[in-house]
C-alpha positions as CSV (number, residue, x, y, z in Angstrom):
1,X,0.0,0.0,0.0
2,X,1.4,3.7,-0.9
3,X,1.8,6.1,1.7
4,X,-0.6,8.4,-0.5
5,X,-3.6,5.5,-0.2
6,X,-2.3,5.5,3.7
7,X,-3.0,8.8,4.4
8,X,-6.4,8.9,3.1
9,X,-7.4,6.3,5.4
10,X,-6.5,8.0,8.4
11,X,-9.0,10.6,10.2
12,X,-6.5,13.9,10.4
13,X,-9.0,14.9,13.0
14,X,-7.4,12.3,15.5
15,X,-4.4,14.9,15.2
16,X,-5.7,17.2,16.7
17,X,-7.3,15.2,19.8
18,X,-3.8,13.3,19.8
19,X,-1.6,16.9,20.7
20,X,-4.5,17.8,22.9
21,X,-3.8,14.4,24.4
22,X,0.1,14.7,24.8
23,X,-0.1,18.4,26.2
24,X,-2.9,18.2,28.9
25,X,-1.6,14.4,29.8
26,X,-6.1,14.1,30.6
27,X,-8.6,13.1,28.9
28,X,-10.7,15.6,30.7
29,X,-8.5,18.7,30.7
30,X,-7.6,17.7,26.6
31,X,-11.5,17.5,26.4
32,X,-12.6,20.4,27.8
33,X,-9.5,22.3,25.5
34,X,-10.9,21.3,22.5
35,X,-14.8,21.9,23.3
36,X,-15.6,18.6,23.1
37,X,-17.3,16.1,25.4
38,X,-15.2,13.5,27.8
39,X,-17.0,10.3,26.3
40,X,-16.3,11.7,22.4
41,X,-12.5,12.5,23.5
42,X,-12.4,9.1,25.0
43,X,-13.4,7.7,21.9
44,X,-10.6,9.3,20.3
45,X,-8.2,7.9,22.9
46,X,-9.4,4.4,21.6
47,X,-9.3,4.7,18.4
48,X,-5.4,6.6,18.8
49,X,-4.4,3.6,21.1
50,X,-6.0,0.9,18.4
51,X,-4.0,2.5,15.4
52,X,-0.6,2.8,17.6
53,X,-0.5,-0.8,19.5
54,X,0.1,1.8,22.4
55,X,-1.8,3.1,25.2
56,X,-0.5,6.3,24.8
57,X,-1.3,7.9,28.3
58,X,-0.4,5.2,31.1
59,X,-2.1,5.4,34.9
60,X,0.3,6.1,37.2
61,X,-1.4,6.0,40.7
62,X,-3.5,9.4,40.9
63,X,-2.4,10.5,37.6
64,X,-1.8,9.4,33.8
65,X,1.8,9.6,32.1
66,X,2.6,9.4,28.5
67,X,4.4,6.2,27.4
68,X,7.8,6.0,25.7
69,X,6.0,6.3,22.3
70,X,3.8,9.0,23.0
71,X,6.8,11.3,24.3
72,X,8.6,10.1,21.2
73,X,5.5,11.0,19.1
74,X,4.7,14.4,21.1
75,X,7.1,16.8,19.0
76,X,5.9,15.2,15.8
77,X,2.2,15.9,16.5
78,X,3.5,19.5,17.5
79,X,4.8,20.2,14.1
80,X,2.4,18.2,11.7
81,X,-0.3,20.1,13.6
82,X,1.0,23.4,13.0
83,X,2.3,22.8,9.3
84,X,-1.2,21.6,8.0
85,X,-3.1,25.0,10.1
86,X,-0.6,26.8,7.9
87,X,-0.9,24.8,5.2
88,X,-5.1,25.9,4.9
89,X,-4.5,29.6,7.1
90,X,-1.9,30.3,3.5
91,X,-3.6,32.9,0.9
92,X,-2.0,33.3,-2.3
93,X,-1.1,37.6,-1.9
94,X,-1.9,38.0,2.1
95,X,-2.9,41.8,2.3
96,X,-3.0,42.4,6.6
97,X,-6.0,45.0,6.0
98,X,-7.8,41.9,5.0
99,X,-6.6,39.3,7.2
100,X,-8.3,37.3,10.2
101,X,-5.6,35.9,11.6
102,X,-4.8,35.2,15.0
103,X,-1.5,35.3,16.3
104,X,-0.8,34.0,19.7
105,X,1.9,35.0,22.0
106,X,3.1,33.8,25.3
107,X,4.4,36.3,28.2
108,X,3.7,37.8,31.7
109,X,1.5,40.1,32.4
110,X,4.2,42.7,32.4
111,X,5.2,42.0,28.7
112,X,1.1,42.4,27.7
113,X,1.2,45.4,29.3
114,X,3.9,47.1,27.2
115,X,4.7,45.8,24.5
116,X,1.5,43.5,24.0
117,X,-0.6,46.4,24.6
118,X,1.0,48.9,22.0
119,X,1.3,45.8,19.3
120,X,-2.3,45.2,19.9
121,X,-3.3,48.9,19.1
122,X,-0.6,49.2,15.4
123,X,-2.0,45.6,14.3
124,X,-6.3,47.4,15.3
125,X,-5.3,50.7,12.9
126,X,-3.6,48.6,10.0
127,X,-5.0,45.3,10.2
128,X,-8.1,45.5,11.6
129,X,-9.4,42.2,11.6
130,X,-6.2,40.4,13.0
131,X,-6.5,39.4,16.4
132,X,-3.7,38.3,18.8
133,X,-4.4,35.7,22.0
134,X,-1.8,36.5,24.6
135,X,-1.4,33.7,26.7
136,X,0.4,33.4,30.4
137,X,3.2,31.8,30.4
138,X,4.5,29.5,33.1
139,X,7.6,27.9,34.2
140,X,6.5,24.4,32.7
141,X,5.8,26.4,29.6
142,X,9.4,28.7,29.6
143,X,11.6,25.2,30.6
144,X,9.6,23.4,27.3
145,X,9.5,26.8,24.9
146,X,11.5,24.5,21.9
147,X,8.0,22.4,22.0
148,X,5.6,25.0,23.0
149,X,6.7,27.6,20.1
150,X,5.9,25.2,17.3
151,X,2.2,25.6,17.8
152,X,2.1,29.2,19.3
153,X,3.8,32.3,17.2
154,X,5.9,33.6,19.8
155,X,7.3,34.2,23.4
156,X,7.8,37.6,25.0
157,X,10.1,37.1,27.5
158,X,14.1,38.4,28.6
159,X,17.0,37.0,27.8
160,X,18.4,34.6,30.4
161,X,15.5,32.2,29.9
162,X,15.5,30.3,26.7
163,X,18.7,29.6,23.9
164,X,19.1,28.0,20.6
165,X,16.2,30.1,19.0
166,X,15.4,33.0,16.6
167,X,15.0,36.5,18.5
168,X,14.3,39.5,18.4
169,X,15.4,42.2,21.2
170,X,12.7,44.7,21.5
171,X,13.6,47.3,24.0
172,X,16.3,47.4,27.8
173,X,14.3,48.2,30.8
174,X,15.6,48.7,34.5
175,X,14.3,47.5,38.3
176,X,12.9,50.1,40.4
177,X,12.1,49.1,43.7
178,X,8.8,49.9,45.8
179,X,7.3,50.8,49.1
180,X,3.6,51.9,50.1
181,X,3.4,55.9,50.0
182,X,2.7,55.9,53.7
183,X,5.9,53.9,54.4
184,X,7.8,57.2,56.0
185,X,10.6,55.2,57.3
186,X,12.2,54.7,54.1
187,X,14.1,57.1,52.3
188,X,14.7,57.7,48.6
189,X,17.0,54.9,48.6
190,X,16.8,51.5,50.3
191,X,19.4,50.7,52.4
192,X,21.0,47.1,52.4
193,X,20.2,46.7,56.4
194,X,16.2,47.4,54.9
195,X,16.5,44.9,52.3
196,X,17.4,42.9,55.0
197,X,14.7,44.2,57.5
198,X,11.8,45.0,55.3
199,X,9.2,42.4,54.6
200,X,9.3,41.7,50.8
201,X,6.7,40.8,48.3
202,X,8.2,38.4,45.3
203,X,7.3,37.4,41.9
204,X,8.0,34.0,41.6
205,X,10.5,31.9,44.0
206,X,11.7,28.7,42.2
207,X,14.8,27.3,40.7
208,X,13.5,28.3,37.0
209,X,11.2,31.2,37.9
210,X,12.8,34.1,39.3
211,X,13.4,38.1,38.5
212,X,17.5,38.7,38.1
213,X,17.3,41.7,40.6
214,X,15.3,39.1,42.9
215,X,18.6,37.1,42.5
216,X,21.2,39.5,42.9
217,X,19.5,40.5,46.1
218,X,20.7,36.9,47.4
219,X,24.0,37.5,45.5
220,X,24.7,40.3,48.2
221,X,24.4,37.7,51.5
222,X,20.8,39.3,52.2
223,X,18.1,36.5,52.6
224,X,14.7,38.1,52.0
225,X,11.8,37.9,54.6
226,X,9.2,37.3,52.0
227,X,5.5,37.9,53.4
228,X,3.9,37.2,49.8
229,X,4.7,35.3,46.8
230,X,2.2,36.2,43.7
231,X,2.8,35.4,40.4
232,X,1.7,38.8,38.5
233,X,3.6,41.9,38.2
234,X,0.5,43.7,38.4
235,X,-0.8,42.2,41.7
236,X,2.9,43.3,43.4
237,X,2.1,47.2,44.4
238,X,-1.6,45.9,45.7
239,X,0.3,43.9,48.2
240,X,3.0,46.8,49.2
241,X,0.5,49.2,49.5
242,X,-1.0,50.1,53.2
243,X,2.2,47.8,54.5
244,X,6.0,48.2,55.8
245,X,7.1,45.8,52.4
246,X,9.0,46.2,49.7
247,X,8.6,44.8,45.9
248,X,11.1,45.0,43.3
249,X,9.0,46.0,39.3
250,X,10.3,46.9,36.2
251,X,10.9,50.5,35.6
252,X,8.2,50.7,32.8
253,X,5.6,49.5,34.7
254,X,6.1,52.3,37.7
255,X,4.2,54.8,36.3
256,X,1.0,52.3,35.9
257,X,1.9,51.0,39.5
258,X,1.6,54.2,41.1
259,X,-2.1,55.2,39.3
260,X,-3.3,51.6,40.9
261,X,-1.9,51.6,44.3
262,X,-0.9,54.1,46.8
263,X,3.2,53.1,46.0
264,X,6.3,55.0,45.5
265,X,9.4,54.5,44.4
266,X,12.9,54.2,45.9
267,X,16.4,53.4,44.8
268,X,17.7,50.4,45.3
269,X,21.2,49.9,47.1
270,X,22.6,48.5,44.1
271,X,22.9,49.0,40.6
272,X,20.6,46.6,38.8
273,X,21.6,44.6,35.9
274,X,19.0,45.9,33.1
275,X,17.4,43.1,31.6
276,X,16.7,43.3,27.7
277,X,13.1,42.1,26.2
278,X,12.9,40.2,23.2
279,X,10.2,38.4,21.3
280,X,11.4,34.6,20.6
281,X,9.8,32.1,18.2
282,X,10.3,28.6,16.6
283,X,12.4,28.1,13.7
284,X,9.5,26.8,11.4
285,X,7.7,30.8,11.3
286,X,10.8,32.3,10.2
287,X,9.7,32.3,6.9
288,X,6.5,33.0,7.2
289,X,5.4,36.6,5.6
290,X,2.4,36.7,8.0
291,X,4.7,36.2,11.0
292,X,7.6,38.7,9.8
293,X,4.6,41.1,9.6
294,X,4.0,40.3,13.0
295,X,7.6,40.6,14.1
296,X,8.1,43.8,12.6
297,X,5.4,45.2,15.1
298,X,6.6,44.2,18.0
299,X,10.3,45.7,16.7
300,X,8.3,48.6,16.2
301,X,6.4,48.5,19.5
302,X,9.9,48.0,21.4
303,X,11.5,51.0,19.8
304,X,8.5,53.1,21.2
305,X,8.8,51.8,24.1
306,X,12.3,52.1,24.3
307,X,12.5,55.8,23.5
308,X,9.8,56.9,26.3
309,X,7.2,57.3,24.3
310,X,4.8,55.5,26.3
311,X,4.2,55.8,30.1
């Protein structure tokens, strides 16, 4: 039998409920992804399990794990996926003004904020019928971002965290640290005993999630007292407001923390390595016209951003 008369015996649809499958690692969660019913995503399963001599997602106590093939098969499914949704999203002249695609983009909620938020309004007054879906990243979701990129159009997130991919820097931003406006005890500056006094509000605290000023904190012998730990940017001056703590934010986002909290801010006792923004994304878009389109927004976006434009 060809591979051409194979192929048109298979149901492509089982593609999709087969990446679901190998990303959510549950029937349920891959169900309720896709829209679709448990029983008719269980069906699937079946039928995936009958045509691979496999079963594809093994019990392990509590919780299912994918099998030797399925992790094998997991960056194939990636890539076949996303090839055949360009293969029928492909126009023969893409105009943008006419376009309905959606881009999606991972990041934090500081990166949507800034650069997400200007891209956003360029793409509304030229191509008013695109749409982007920016998503949260996560540690699980920055330590597997050779995988995640194939399906998703791009990553907004510093240097430091991912290699061996096509960038873009976008714009250098500082650390600013803060302190509620009531807080008269501290200065204009921190002082290192404060750093090591002060109760401290923290954006992430693991081995693969952490800010680089967070870290050279603890490269200067002080050990943090840490009262909160929130994963949001945002969230970090509604904590340090009305309290004796301190939170360490990215110099762009100041000007929004102080118009949502009762915050100021103060020096810190050290000078801050700047960390520098860029927009990552998996070898396969490179040549895409649609995504250099993309790209050259948020280039653009960062070089607003960059020169102060915005507050």
């Amino acid at each position: 039998m060809t591979d051409h008369l194979l192929l048109s015996r298979l149901d492509l649809n089982l593609l999709v409920s087969l990446d679901a499958l190998l990303t959510e690692r549950s029937v349920t969660r891959a169900a309720e992804r896709l829209h679709l019913s448990q029983p008719a995503l269980s069906a699937s399963l079946a039928r995936l399990r009958a045509h691979f001599d496999d079963p594809i997602l093994a019990r392990r106590g509590n919780t299912y794990e994918l099998t030797p093939l399925a992790l094998r098969l997991a960056d194939h499914t990636t890539t076949a996926l996303e090839a055949a949704r360009r293969v029928f999203e492909s126009q023969a002249a893409w105009d943008p003004a006419e376009s309905a695609r959606e881009f999606t983009i991972y990041g934090s909620d500081y990166g949507f904020t800034t650069v997400g938020r200007l891209v956003s309004e360029l793409a509304a007054e030229r191509a008013p019928r695109v749409r982007f879906r920016f998503v949260l990243h996560n540690p699980s979701v920055v330590e597997d971002a050779a995988n995640r990129l194939r399906s998703v159009d791009g990553m907004v997130i510093p240097h430091g965290f991912l290699t061996d991919l096509p960038f873009l820097d976008l714009w250098q931003d500082d650390w600013v640290a803060i302190v509620a406006g009531s807080n008269d005890t501290v200065g204009d500056v921190l002082s290192r005993d404060e750093l090591s006094v002060l109760p401290w509000v923290m954006n992430y605290q693991t081995r693969s999630a952490f800010t680089s000023a967070e870290r050279q904190v603890q490269q200067l012998g002080v050990e943090p007292r840490i009262e909160a730990v929130v994963e949001s940017f945002l969230a970090i001056p509604q904590f340090v407001a009305g309290t004796s703590r301190v939170g360490i934010i990215h110099a762009a986002l100041a000007p929004l923390a102080m118009r949502a909290a009762d915050v100021r801010v103060v020096e810190l006792p050290f000078a801050p390595t700047p960390i520098v923004n860029a927009l990552w994304w998996h070898p396969v878009h490179t040549h895409d016209p649609e995504h250099a389109w993309m790209r050259a927004l948020f280039e653009e976006a960062g070089r607003i951003i960059g020169s102060g434009e915005t507050a």
